[in-house]
C-alpha positions in Angstrom: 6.4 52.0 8.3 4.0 52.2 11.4 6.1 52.2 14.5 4.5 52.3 18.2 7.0 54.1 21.1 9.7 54.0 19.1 9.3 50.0 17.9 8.8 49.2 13.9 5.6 46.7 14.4 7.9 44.5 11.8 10.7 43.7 15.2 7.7 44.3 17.9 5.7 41.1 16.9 8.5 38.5 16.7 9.6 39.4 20.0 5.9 39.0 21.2 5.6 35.9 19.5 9.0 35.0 21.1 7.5 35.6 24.6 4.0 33.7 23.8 5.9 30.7 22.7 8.2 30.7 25.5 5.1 30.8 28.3 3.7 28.1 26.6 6.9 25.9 27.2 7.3 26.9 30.7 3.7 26.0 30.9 4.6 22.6 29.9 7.8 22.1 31.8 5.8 23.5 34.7 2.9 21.0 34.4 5.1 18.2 33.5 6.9 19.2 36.7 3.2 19.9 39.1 2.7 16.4 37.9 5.5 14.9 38.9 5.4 16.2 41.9 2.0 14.6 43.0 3.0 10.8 41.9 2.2 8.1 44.4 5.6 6.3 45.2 4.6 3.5 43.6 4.2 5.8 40.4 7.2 7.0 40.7 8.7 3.8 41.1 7.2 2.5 38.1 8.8 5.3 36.1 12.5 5.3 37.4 11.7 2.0 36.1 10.6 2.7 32.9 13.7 5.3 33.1 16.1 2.1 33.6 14.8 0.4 30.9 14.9 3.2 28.0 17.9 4.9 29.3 20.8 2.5 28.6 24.7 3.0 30.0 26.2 5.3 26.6 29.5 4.7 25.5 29.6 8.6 23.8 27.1 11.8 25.1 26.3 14.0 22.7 24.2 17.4 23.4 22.8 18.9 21.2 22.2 22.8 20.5 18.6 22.9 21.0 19.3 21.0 24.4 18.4 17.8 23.2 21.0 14.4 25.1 21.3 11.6 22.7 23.3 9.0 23.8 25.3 6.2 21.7 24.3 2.9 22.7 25.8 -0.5 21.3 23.8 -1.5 18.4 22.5 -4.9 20.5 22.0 -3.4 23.9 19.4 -0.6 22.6 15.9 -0.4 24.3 13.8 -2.2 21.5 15.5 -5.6 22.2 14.2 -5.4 25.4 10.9 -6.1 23.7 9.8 -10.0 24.7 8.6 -10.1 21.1 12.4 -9.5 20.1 13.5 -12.3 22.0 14.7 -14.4 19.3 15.1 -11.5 16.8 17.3 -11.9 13.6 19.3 -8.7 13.3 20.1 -7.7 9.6 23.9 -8.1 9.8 24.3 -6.1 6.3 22.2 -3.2 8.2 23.9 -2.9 11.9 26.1 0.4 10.6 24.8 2.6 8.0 27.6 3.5 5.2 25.6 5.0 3.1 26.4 8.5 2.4 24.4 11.2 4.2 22.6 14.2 1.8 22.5 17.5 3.2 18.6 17.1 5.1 16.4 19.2 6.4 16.9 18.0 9.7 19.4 18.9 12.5 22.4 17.5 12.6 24.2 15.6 15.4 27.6 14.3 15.5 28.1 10.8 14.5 27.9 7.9 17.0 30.9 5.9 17.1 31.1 2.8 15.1 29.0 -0.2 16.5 26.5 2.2 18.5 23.7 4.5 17.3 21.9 7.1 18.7 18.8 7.0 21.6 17.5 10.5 22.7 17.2 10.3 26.7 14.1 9.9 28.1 13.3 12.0 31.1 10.3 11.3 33.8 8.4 14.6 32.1 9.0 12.9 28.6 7.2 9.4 30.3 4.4 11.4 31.5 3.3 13.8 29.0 4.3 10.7 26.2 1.3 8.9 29.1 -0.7 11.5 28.8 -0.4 12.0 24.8 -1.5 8.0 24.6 -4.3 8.5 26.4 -5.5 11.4 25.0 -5.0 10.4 21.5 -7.9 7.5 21.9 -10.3 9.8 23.0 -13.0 10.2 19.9 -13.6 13.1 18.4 -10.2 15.4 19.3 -8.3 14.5 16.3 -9.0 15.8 13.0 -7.5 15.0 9.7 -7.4 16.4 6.1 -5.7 14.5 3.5 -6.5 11.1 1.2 -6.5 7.4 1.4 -5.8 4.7 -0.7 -7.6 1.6 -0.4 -7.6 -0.9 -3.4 -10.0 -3.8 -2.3 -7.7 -7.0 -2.9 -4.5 -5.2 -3.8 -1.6 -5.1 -0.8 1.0 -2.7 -0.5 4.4 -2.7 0.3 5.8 0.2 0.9 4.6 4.4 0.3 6.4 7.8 -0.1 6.2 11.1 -0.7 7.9 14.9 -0.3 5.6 16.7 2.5 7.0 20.4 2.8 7.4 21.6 6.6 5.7 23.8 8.6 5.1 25.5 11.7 2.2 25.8 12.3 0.9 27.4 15.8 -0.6 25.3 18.5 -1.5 25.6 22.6 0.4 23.5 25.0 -2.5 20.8 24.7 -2.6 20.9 20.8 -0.4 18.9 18.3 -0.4 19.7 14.9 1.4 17.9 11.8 1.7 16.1 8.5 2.0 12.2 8.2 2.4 9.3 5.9 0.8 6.5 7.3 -0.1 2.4 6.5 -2.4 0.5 8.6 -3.9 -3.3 8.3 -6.8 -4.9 10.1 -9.9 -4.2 11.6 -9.8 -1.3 14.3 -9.5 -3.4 17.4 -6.5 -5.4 16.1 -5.2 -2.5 13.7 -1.2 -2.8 12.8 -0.5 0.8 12.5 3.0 2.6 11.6 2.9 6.9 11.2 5.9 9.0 10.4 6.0 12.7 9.2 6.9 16.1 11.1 4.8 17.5 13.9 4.6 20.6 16.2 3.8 18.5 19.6 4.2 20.2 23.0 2.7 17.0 24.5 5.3 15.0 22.6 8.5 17.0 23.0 7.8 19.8 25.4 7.7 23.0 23.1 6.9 24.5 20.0 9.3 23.3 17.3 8.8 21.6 14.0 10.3 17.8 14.7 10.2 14.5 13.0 8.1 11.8 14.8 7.3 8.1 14.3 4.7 6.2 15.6 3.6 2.1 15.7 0.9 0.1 17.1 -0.5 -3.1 16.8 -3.5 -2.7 18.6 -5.2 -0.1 17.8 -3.3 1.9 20.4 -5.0 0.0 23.3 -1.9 -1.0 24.8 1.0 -1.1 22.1 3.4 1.1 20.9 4.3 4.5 21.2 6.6 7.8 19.3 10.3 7.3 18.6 11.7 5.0 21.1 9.4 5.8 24.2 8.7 2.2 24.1 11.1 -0.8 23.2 9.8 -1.4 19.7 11.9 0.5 16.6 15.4 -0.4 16.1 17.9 2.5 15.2 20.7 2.0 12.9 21.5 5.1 11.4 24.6 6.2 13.3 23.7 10.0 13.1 20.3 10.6 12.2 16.6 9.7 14.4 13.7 9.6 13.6 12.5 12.1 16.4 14.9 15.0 15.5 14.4 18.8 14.8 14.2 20.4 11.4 15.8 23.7 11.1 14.1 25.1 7.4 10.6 26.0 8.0 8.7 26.8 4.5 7.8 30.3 3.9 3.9 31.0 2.0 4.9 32.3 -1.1 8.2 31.4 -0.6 11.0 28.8 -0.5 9.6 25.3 0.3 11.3 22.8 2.4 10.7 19.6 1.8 10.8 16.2 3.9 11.4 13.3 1.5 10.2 10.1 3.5 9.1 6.5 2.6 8.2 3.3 4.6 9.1 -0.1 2.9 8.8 -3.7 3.9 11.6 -5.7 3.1 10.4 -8.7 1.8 12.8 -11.3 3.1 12.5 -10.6 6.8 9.1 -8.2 6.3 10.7 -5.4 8.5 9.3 -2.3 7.8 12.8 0.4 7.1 11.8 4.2 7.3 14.0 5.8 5.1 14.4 9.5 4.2 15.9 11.3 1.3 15.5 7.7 -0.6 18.9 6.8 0.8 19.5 7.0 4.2 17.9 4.0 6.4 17.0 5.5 9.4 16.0 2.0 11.5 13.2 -0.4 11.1 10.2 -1.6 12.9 11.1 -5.4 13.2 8.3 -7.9 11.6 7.2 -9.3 15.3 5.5 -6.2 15.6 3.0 -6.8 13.6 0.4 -9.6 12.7 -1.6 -8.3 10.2 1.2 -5.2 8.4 3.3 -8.2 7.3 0.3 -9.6 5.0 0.9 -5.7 3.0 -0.9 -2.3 4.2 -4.6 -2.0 3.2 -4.4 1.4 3.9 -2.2 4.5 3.2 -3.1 7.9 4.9 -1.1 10.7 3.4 -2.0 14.4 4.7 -2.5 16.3 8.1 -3.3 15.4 11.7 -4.0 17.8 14.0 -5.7 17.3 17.9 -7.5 19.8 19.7 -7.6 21.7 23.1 -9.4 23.5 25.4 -9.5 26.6 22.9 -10.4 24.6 20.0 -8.3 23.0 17.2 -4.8 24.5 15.5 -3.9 25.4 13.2 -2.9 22.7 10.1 0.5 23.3 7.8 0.9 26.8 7.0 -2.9 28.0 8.3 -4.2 28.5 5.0 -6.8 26.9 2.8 -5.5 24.8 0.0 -5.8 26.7 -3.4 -3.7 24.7 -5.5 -0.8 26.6 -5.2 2.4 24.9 -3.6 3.9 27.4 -1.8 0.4 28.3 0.0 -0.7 26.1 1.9 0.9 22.4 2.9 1.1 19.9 0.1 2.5 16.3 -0.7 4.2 15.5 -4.0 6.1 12.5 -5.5 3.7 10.2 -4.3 4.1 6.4 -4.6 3.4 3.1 -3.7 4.7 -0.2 -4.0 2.2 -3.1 -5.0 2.9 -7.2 -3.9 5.7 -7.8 -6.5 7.1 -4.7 -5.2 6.3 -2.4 -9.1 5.7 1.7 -8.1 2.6 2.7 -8.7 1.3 6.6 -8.4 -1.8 7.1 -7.1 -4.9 8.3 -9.5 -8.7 9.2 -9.1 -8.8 6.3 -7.0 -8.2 8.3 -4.2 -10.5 9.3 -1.7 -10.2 13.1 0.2 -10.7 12.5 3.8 -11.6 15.9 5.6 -12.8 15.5 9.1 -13.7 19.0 9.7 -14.6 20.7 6.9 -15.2 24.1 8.1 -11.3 24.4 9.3 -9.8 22.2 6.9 -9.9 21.3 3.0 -8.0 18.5 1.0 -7.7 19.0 -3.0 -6.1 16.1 -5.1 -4.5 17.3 -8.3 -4.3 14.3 -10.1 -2.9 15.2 -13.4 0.8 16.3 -11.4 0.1 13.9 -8.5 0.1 16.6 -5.8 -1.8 16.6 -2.5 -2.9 19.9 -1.6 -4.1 20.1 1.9 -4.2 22.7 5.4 -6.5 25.1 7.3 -6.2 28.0 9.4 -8.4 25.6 12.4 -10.1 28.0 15.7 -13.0 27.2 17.8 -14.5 24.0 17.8 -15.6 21.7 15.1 -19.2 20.4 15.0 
C-alpha cells in the first residue's frame, strides 16, 4: 500500500473528504447567517412570523443525534391547518395515530411522539431563507436536469405510483442538490398540481451534505404554492415517529450492498387525499384533497428517476456518479415499479415508457423492460449545453 509521511492514502482521503464536506457546511451556515444578518426589519419581521406560525408550543422535545429538534405537536394544532384551504377540513378519524407496526427502515430513527401528537422538525430563520432561496431558484429554466422516464397514457388516470429507489450520496457544492424522486403531476404548466417525494442530497434544503428524505407539493406550478416537508402549512403528519424529511443512515455501496427506499403515493378515493407511504405499511401523512384542483381528477403524469440542479461549477453529480450499465449495484436504479389505474387495478409499466434525459452528455436513462427496472445516473461536471 502507497503511504505519503507516514499516512496509508486509504485513511488520508476520508479525512480530506471529511474536511471538504465540513467547509462546505460552514459555508452554508455562514451564508445563511451573512444573510440574515443584512434583512430589512420588516424582513425580519416577516420571518419571526413565519417562525410563529410553523413552530407550534410542543408538548415533548426530542433531539436528535445528527442535531436535528423535532417537536410533538397535538395532532389538530400542527402547521398545515393553518392553511385557509384547511378551514373546513375533514380529518380522517381512523388515521389521527398510526398503529401500524413499524419495519426496520432505512431511515433514522426518532423516539416516538406521545399519543395524540406527531412530530414537526423546527424551522429556524436560516431554514426559511435558504428554503426562499431554493423556491426561487428552482423556477429558473435551465438549472435542473433530469434523467429518468415518464408515463403518460392519453385518457388513462392514475391513482397512485411506487417503487424501491436505492440511496445514494452522491457529491454536490453548497449551491447544488442532487437526488432521486417519484413524482405525479396534473394540468397544464401554469396551473400544474404537482406532489415529489424521494431522497436528496440538498445543502440549500437542509444545510449540509447528507442523504435525506424530502417531499414536495405545489399547485401552481411553483409560482406561489407549496414548498418541502412542512416549510409551508400544507402536508398533514400522522405518523407518530417517522417524517417525511428525515435522514437515512445506509448509503449503497457500487458493487456492493444496495439500500433501498420503498415509497409509494396513493389517493384515497373517498376523501382523494393523497397518503405517502413507505415500506407499503407505514402512512407517513397525507397531502389533503384542497390542495389540489386538477391531482384529484388522477395524475396524467408519473416521473420516476433523478433530479439534480446545478451551480456555479457546473452540475453534480447524479446517484452513485456512474453511467447506467444495467447492472444494479452500479449506478442508481428503480425497481418494483407500479401504478394504480381509475378502479384502483396495479399495473407495471411496459414499452410505453418514455426515457427523459435532459443532459445527455452527463447523464443516461436505460429501461429494462423485461424485469421492470429503471436504470439511471451520471457522473455530471461542467456545464450542460
Amino acid at each position: 500500500m502507497a503511504s505519503f509521511s507516514g499516512f496509508k492514502i486509504t485513511s488520508f482521503l476520508p479525512l480530506v473528504v471529511g474536511l471538504i464536506l465540513a467547509y462546505h457546511v460552514v459555508i452554508l451556515v455562514e451564508a445563511g447567517r451573512d444573510i440574515a444578518s443584512r434583512l430589512s426589519e420588516e424582513e425580519d419581521l416577516e420571518l419571526e412570523r413565519q417562525l410563529n406560525i410553523l413552530n407550534k408550543p410542543p408538548v415533548k422535545t426530542i433531539h436528535t443525534q445528527r442535531g436535528v429538534i423535532y417537536d410533538c405537536i397535538e395532532f389538530h394544532k400542527q402547521p398545515a391547518f393553518d392553511n385557509p384551504l384547511l378551514k373546513n377540513h375533514e380529518i380522517p378519524i381512523h388515521e389521527t395515530a398510526s398503529t401500524r407496526p413499524h419495519k426496520t427502515l432505512v431511515m433514522t430513527q426518532i423516539e416516538e411522539c406521545p399519543k395524540g401528537t406527531v412530530p414537526i422538525r423546527r424551522t429556524t430563520k436560516e431554514d426559511l431563507i435558504r428554503a426562499k432561496y431554493l423556491s426561487s431558484a428552482s423556477n429558473t429554466a435551465g438549472d435542473e436536469y433530469r434523467a429518468g422516464m415518464t408515463l403518460q397514457i392519453e385518457g388513462e388516470r392514475f391513482f397512485g405510483v411506487k417503487g424501491v429507489a436505492n440511496i445514494w450520496q452522491p457529491r454536490v457544492n453548497p449551491d447544488q442538490f442532487s437526488g432521486a424522486e417519484t413524482a405525479i403531476r396534473a394540468g397544464p404548466v401554469e396551473q400544474m398540481n404537482e406532489i415529489q417525494f424521494g431522497w436528496t442530497v440538498n445543502p440549500q434544503l437542509y444545510g449540509d451534505n447528507l442523504t435525506a428524505m424530502f417531499a414536495y407539493w405545489t399547485s401552481d406550478g411553483g409560482k406561489s404554492t407549496g414548498c418541502y416537508n412542512t416549510l409551508c402549512p400544507g402536508f398533514v403528519q400522522v405518523d407518530p415517529k417517522s417524517t417525511p424529511d428525515m435522514y437515512l443512515v445506509n448509503i449503497s455501496v457500487v458493487g456492493g450492498t444496495q439500500y433501498g427506499l420503498h415509497m409509494e403515493i396513493s389517493m384515497d378515493r373517498e376523501t382523494e387525499n393523497w397518503w405517502l407511504i413507505l415500506e407499503d405499511t407505514t402512512k407517513i401523512g397525507y397531502w389533503p384533497a384542497e390542495l389540489f384542483q386538477r391531482l384529484n381528477l388522477g395524475a396524467e403524469y408519473i416521473y420516476w428517476g433523478g433530479r439534480v440542479k446545478s451551480g456555479q461549477d457546473g452540475i453534480p453529480e447524479m446517484a452513485s456518479g456512474n453511467l447506467p450499465n444495467r447492472h444494479p449495484d452500479h449506478a442508481g436504479y428503480y425497481s418494483k415499479l407500479q401504478y394504480k389505474n381509475q378502479d384502483d387495478i396495479p399495473g407495471i409499466p411496459d414499452d410505453r415508457v418514455q426515457l427523459t434525459v435532459d443532459c445527455k452528455a452527463s447523464y443516461n436513462s436505460l429501461w429494462d423492460n423485461e424485469h421492470t427496472i429503471l436504470h439511471y445516473g451520471g457522473p455530471g461536471g461542467g456545464t450542460c449545453a
